[in-house]
N, CA, C and O of each residue as an XYZ file, in Angstrom:
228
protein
N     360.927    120.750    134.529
C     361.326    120.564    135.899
C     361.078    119.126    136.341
O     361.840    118.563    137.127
N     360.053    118.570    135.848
C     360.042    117.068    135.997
C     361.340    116.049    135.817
O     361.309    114.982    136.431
N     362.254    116.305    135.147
C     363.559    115.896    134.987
C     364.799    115.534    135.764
O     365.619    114.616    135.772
N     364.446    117.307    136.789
C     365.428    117.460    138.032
C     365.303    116.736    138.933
O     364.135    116.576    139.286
N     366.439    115.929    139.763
C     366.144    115.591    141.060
C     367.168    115.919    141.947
O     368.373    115.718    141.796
N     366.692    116.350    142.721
C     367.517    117.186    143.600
C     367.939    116.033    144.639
O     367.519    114.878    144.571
N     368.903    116.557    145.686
C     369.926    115.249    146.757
C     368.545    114.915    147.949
O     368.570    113.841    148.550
N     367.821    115.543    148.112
C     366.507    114.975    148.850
C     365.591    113.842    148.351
O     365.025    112.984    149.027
N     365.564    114.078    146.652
C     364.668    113.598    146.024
C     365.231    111.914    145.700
O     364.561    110.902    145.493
N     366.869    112.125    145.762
C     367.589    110.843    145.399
C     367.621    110.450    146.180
O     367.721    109.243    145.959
N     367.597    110.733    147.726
C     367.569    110.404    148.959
C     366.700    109.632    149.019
O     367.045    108.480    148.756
N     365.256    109.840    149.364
C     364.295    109.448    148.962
C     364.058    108.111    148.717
O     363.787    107.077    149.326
N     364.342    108.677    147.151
C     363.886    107.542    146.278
C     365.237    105.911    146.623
O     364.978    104.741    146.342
N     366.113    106.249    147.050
C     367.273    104.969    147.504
C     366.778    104.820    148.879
O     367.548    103.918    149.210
N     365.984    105.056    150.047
C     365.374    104.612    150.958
C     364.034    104.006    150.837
O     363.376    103.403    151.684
N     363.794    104.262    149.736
C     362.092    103.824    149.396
C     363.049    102.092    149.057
O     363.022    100.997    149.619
N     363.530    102.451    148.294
C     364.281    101.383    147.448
C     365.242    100.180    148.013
O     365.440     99.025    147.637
N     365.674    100.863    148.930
C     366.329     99.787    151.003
C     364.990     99.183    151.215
O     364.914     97.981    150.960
N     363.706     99.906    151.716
C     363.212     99.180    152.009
C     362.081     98.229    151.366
O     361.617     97.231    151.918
N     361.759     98.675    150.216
C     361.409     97.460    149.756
C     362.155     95.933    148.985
O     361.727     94.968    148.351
N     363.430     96.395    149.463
C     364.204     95.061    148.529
C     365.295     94.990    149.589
O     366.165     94.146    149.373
N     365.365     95.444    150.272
C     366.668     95.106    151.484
C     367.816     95.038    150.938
O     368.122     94.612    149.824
N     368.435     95.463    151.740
C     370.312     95.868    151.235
C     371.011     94.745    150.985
O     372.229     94.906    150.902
N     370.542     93.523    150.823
C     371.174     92.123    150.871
C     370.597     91.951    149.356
O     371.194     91.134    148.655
N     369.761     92.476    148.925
C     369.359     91.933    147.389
C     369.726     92.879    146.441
O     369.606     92.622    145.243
N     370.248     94.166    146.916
C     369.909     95.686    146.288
C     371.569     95.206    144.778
O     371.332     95.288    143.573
N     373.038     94.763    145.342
C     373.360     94.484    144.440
C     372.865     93.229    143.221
O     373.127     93.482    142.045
N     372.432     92.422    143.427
C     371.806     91.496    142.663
C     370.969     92.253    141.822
O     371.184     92.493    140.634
N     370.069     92.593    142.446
C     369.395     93.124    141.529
C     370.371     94.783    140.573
O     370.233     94.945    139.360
N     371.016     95.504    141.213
C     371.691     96.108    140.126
C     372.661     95.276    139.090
O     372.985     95.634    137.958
N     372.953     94.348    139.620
C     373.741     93.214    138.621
C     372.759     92.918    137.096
O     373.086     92.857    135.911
N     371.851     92.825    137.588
C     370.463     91.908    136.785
C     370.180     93.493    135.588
O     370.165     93.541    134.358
N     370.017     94.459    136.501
C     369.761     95.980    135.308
C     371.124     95.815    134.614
O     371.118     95.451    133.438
N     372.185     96.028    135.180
C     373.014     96.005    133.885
C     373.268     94.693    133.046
O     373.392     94.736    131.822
N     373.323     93.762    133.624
C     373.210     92.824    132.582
C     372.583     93.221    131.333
O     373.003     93.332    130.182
N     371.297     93.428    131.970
C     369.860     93.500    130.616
C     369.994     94.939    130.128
O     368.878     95.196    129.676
N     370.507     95.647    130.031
C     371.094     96.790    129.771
C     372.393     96.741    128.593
O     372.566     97.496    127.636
N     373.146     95.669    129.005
C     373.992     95.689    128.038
C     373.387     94.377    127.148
O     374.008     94.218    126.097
N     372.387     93.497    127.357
C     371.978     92.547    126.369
C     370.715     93.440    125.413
O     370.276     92.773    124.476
N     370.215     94.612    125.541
C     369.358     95.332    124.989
C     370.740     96.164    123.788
O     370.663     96.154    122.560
N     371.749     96.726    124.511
C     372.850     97.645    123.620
C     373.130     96.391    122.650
O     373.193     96.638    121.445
N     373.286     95.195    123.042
C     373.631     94.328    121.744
C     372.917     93.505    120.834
O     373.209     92.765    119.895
N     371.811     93.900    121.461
C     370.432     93.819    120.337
C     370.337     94.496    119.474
O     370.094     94.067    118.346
N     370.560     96.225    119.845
C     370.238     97.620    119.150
C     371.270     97.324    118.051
O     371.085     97.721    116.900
N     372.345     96.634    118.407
C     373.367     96.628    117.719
C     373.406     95.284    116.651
O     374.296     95.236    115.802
N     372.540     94.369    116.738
C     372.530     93.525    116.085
C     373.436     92.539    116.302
O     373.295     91.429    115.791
N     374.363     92.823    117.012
C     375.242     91.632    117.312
C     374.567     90.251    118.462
O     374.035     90.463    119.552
N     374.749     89.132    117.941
C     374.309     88.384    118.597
C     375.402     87.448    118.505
O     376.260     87.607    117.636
N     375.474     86.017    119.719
C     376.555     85.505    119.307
C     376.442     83.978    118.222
O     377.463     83.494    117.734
N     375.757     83.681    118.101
C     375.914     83.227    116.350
C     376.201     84.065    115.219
O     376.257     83.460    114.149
N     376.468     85.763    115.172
C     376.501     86.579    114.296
C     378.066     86.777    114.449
O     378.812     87.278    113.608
N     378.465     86.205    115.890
C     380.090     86.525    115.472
C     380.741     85.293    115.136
O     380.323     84.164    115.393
N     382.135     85.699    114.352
C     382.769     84.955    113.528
C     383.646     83.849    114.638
O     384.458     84.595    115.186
N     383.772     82.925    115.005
C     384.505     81.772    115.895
C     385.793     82.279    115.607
O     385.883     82.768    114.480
N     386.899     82.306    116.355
C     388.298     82.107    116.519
C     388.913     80.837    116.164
O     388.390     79.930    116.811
N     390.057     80.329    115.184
C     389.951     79.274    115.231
C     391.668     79.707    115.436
O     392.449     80.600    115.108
N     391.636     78.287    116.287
C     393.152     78.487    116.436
C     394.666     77.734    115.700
O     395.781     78.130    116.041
């Protein structure tokens, strides 16, 4: 049951989350999680960009 969160609990937790970071920073900072979110998936993945091959034209 620790898992569940119910529409109170998400409630909640995105007003806790307004007010300690204010609605003027709240996208930035979701910008910043996915960034590092997808630079962690291309770690897992080993791809880095010296590992890819240049385009030459």
């Amino acid at each position: 049951m620790a898992g569940k969160f119910g529409t109170w609990e998400i409630i909640l937790i995105l007003a806790i989350v307004i007010l300690l970071f204010g609605a003027k920073k709240i996208p930035g900072l979701m910008k910043g999680i996915g960034e590092g979110i997808n630079e962690f998936k291309k770690a897992s993945k080993g791809e880095t960009k010296e590992s890819t091959p240049e385009k030459k034209d």
